[in-house]
BAVO-73487 format. One record per residue (C-alpha): residue number from 1; x, y, z. Coordinates in nm, 4 decimals. Each point is the difference from the previous one (the first is absolute). Example, Ala and Ser with C-alpha at 12.3 -4.5 7.8 and 13.67 -1.06 7.14 Angstrom:
// BAVO-73487
+-----+----------+----------+----------+
! pos !     east !    north !       up !
+-----+----------+----------+----------+
!   1 !   1.2300 !  -0.4500 !   0.7800 !
!   2 !   0.1370 !   0.3440 !  -0.0660 !
+-----+----------+----------+----------+
// end
This chain:
// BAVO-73487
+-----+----------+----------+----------+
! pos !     east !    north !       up !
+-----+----------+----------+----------+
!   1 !  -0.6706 ! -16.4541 !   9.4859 !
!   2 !  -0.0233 !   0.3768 !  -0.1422 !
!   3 !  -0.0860 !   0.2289 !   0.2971 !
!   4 !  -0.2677 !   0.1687 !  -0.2334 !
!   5 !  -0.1617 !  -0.3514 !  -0.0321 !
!   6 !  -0.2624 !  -0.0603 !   0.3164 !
!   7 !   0.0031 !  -0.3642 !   0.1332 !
!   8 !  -0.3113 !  -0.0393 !  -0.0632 !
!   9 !   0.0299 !   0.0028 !  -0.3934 !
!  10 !   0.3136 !  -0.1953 !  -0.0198 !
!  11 !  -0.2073 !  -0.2814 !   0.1686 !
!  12 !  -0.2659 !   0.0674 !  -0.1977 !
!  13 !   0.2202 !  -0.0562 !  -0.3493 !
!  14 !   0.1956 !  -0.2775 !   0.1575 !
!  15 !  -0.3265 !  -0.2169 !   0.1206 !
!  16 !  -0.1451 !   0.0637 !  -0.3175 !
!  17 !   0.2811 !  -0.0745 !  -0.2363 !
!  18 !   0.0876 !  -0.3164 !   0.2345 !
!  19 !  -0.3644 !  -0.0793 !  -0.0620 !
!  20 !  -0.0079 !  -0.0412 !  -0.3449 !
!  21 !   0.3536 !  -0.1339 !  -0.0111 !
!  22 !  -0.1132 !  -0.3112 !   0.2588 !
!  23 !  -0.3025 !  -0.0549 !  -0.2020 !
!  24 !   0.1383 !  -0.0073 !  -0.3486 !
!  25 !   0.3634 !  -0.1583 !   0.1134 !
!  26 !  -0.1381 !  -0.2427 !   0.2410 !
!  27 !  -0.3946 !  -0.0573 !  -0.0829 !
!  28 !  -0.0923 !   0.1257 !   0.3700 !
!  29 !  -0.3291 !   0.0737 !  -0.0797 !
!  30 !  -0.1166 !  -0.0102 !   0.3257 !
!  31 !   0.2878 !   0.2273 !   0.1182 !
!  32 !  -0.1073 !   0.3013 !   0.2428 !
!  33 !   0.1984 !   0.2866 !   0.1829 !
!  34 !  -0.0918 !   0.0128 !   0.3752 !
!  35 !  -0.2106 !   0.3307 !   0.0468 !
!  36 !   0.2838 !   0.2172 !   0.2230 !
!  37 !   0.3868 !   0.0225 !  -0.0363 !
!  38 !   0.2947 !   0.0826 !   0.2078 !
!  39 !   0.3299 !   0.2155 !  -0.1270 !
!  40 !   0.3023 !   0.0055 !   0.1652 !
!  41 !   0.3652 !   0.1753 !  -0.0428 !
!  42 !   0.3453 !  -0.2101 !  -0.0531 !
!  43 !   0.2982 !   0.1670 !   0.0579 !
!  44 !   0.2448 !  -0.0793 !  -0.2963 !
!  45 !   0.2476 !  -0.1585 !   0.2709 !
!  46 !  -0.3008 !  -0.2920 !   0.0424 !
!  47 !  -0.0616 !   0.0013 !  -0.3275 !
!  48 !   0.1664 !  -0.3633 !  -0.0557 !
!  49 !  -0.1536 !  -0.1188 !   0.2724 !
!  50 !  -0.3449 !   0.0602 !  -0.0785 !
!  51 !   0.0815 !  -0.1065 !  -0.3303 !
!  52 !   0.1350 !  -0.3692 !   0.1533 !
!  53 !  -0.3693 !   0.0298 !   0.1997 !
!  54 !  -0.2222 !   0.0294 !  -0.2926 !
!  55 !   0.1959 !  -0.2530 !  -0.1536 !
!  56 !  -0.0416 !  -0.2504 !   0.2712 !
!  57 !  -0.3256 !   0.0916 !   0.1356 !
!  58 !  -0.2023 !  -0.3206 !  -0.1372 !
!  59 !   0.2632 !  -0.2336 !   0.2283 !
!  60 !   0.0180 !   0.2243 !   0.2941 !
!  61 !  -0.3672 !   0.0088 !   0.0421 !
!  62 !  -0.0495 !  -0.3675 !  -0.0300 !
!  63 !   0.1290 !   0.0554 !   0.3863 !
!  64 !  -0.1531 !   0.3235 !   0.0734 !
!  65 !  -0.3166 !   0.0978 !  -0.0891 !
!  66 !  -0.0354 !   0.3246 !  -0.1746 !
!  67 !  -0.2657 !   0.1935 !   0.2742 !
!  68 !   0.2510 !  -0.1095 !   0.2633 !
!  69 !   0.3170 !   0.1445 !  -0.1484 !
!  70 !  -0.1840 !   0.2997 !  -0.0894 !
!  71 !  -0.1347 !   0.0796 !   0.3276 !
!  72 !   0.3748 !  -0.0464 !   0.1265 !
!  73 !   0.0913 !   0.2912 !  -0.2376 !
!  74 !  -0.2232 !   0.2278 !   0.1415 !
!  75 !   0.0973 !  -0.0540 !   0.3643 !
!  76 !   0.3676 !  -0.0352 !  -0.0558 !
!  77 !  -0.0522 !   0.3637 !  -0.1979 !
!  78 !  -0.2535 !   0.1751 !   0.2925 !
!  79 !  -0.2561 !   0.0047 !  -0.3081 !
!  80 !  -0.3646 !   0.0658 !   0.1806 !
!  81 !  -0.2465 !  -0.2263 !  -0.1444 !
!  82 !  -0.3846 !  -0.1199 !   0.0720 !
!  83 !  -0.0045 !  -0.3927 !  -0.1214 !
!  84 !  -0.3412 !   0.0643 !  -0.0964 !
!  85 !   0.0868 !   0.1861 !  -0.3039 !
!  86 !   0.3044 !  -0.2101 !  -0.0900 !
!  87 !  -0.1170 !  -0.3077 !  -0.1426 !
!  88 !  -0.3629 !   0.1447 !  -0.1370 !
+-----+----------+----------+----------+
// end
């Protein structure tokens, strides 16, 4: 990501080119971003890793549910949260 570009238009352009891609490509019609978003930084050494992740994130939440996992993250990384405002 360019440093001159803020986060919030790159997620801007990305949900709305995904958008249209997913609709045309796949005939979601129905499809619908979640209202809020989360960013986060990868350091190129976990890179691959994160890659292998998104790669294998259908099977590995077919054991773990996604709020769970996420709500790991935050305490394994001291991340201050209110659950309220989480899951909207």
């Amino acid at each position: 990501m360019p440093p001159a570009l803020a986060l919030e238009e790159l997620v801007r352009v990305l949900k709305s080119n995904f958008s249209r891609w997913v609709k045309r490509e796949k005939g979601a019609r129905g499809f619908a971003w979640q209202t809020g978003y989360a960013a986060y930084s990868v350091s190129h050494s976990s890179a691959a890793a994160v890659a292998k992740y998104i790669l294998e994130q259908e099977e590995y939440h077919r054991h773990i549910l996604f709020q769970e996992e996420y709500l790991e993250f935050l305490k394994k990384n001291k991340i201050e949260y209110d659950e309220r405002f989480i899951w909207g």
